[in-house]
Every structure is written in C-alpha cells, then in structure tokens.
C-alpha positions, -999 to 999 in steps of 0.1 A, spaced: -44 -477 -570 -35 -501 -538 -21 -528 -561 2 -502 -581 10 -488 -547 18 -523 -538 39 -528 -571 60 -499 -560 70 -506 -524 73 -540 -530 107 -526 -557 136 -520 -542 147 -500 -573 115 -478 -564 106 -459 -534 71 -447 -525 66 -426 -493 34 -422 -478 23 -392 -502 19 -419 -525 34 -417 -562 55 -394 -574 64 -382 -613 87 -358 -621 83 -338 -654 114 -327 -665 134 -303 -690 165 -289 -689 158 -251 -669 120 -268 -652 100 -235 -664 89 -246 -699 84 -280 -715 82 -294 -680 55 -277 -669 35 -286 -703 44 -320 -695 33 -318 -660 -3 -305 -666 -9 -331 -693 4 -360 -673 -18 -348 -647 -51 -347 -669 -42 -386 -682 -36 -392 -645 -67 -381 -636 -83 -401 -666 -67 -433 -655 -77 -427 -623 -48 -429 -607 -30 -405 -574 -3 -390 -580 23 -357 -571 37 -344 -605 61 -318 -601 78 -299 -629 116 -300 -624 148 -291 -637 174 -318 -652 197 -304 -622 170 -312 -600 156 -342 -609 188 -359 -612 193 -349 -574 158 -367 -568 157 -403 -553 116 -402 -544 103 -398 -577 94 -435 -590 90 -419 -629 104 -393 -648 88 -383 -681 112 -364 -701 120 -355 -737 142 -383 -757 172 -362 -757 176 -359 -718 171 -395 -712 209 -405 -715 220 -376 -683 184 -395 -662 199 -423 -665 211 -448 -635 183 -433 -612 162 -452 -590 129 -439 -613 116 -453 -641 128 -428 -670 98 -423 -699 106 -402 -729 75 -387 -741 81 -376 -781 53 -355 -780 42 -331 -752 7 -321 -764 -3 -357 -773 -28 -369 -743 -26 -404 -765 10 -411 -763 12 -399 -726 -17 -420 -715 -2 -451 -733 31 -445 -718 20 -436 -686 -6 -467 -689 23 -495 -701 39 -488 -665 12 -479 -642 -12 -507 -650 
C-alpha cells in the first residue's frame, strides 16, 4: 500500500491527501450504476488488499472533483471525464468482479 501511496504523491497529475486514496464511481445522476460500481470496486479492493475511499458520484460532481486519483465509469461518460487530474477507467461491465479487479489491478499495482 505505502509504495502505491508513494506512486501517487510522487505525480503531480495525482493528488493524494492524508485519507489516502480516493476512487470515484460515477454515472450520470450518482444513485444507480454508481453505486453498483462502488460496492464492487470496494469488494476487489478489499481482495487486492488495498485502502481506499470510494464514493458514488454524479458526472456533475465528479467532474467538479480534483482529489479523486481514479474514476471508474461506464465507456460512454469517459469523453465529458476527460482532462481531469484522475486517472479515468471505463469499466464495460458493472457486475464483473474479473474485469474490475484487472482494471483496478493494471493501475494500482
């Protein structure tokens, strides 16, 4: 965890405050999809692991975000997450524990 930690404040693309990490699962109103995305991020997390705050958001919000250091998002939202200071991951499939942990894995680790 320290050496990812490291990885992070070491970025100047990527902040990391004292909390530690932060992910932000997002869709476009932050009640649905986001929070589906947020509890299974949080199980590979925990898997891997690895510390973390995931919150659920809203496009509106997490495009007001400059904390987060990855978003995980559906493909179509990607293009308006774009030019944030977060790493932006579009996860295909929301239920898969496989493809989030492989994502989540490729960027963490």
């Amino acid at each position: 965890m320290q050496s990812i930690l490291n990885r992070f404040e070491s970025s100047s693309k990527l902040a990391c405050d004292n909390k530690g990490m932060k992910i932000i699962a997002v869709c476009g109103m932050g009640i649905g999809t986001s929070v589906l995305l947020k509890m299974n991020a949080e199980k590979v997390l925990r898997q891997l692991e690895l510390e973390a705050t995931v919150e659920a958001a809203s496009l509106e919000i997490a495009r007001a975000s400059r904390d987060a250091q990855i978003i995980l998002t559906t493909p179509d939202l990607v293009p308006q997450l774009q030019g944030l200071p977060s790493e932006v991951i579009a996860i295909e499939h929301f239920f898969d524990l496989e493809e989030i942990t492989e994502k989540l894995s490729k960027s963490l680790l």
